[in-house]
N, C-alpha and C positions, 0 to 999 in steps of 0.2 A: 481554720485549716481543715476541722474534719467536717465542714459542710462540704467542700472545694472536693474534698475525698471522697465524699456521698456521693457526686454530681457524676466522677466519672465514670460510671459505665455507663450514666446515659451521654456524656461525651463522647464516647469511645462508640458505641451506639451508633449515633448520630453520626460522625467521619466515615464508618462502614456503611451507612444507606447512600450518605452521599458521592461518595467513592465508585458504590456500585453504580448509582444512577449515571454519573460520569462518564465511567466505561461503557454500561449499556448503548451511551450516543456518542461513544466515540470511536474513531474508526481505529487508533491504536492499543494495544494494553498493558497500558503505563499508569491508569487510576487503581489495577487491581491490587496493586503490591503493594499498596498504600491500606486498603483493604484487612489486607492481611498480616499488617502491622499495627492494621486497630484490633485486628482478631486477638492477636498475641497479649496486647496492652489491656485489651479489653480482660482477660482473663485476667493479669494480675491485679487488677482492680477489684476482682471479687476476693482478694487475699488482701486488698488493704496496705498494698504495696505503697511506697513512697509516689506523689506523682513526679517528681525527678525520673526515678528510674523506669517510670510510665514513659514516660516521655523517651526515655535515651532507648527503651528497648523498642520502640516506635521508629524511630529513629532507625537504627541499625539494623532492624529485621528490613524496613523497609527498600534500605540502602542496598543491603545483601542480596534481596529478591530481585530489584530493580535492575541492579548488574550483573548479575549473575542469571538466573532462572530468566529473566525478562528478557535480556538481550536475545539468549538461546530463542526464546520464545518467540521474538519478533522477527529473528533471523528466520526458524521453521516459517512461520503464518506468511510473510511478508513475501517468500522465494518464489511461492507458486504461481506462476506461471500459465495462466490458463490458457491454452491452445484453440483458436478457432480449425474451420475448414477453411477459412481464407488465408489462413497464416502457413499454410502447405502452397500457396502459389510464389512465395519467395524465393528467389533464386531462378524461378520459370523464362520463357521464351512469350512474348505475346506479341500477336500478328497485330501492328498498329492502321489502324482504321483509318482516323483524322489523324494530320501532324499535332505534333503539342512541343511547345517549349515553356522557359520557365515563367512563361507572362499568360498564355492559352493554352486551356486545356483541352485535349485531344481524346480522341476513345481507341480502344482497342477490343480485338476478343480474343479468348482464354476458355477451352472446355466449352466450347461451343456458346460462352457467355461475354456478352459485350460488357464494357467495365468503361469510366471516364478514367484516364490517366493523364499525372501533371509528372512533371522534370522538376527535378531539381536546378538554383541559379547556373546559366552558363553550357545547360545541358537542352538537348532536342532531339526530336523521333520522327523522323519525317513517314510519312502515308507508305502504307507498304511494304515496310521494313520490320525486322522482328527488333523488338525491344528485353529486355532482361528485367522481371519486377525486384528491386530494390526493398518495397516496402510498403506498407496500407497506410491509408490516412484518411483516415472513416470511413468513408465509402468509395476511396479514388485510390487508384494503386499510383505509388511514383515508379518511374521507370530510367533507367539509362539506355544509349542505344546501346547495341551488342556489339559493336564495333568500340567500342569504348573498353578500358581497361582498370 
């Protein structure tokens, strides 16, 4: 038993490298609080704590962070919202070029910029007519007609 005692902080150790590395490639951070319930565990292993209550306080800190501090955490990181310049042409008027429905795509221009534009199922822009953008979809804006509601 107290070999098993010796061993954990390089346990405790080793869950914190790998934990990190985790996080480092992952896109959420959900390995950190894990981290930092080896952090905790890790210190009482140099007091020679029980690994039972190594264990549970691993456990619990980990639990606490994770729902607590994490959620907050992922709720902040996750909100943002990055705004392009194209994302100010939503809700606009565009002069349609080529008709387009929801099978062919058509063009239009905007800001003196010509743009490919598709419809959505059921939906169409005929030549000429101004259109309302809806929405981007990589590099194509969808459109409804403006006569539409």
């Amino acid at each position: 038993m107290e070999q098993v005692l010796n061993l954990m902080p390089w346990i405790w150790g080793a869950i914190i490298v790998i934990t990190l590395v985790i996080e480092l490639f992952s896109a959420d951070i959900d390995a950190i609080w894990f981290s930092a319930g080896a952090v905790v565990s890790l210190i009482l292993s140099f007091f020679d704590v029980h690994i039972a209550i190594q264990l549970a306080v691993f456990v619990v800190v980990t639990a606490v962070l994770l729902f607590t501090i994490g959620k907050w955490a992922k709720k902040m990181l996750m909100s943002k919202n990055i705004s392009t310049n194209s994302d100010s042409l939503i809700g606009k008027e565009i002069l349609i070029l080529e008709s387009a429905n929801e099978f062919d795509k058509g063009s239009g221009v905007i800001n003196d910029v010509v743009w490919t534009v598709i419809c959505q199922a059921g939906v169409s822009v005929e030549k000429g007519k101004h259109a309302i953008i809806i929405a981007i979809d990589g590099n194509k804006l969808v459109v409804r007609s403006k006569e539409e509601n």
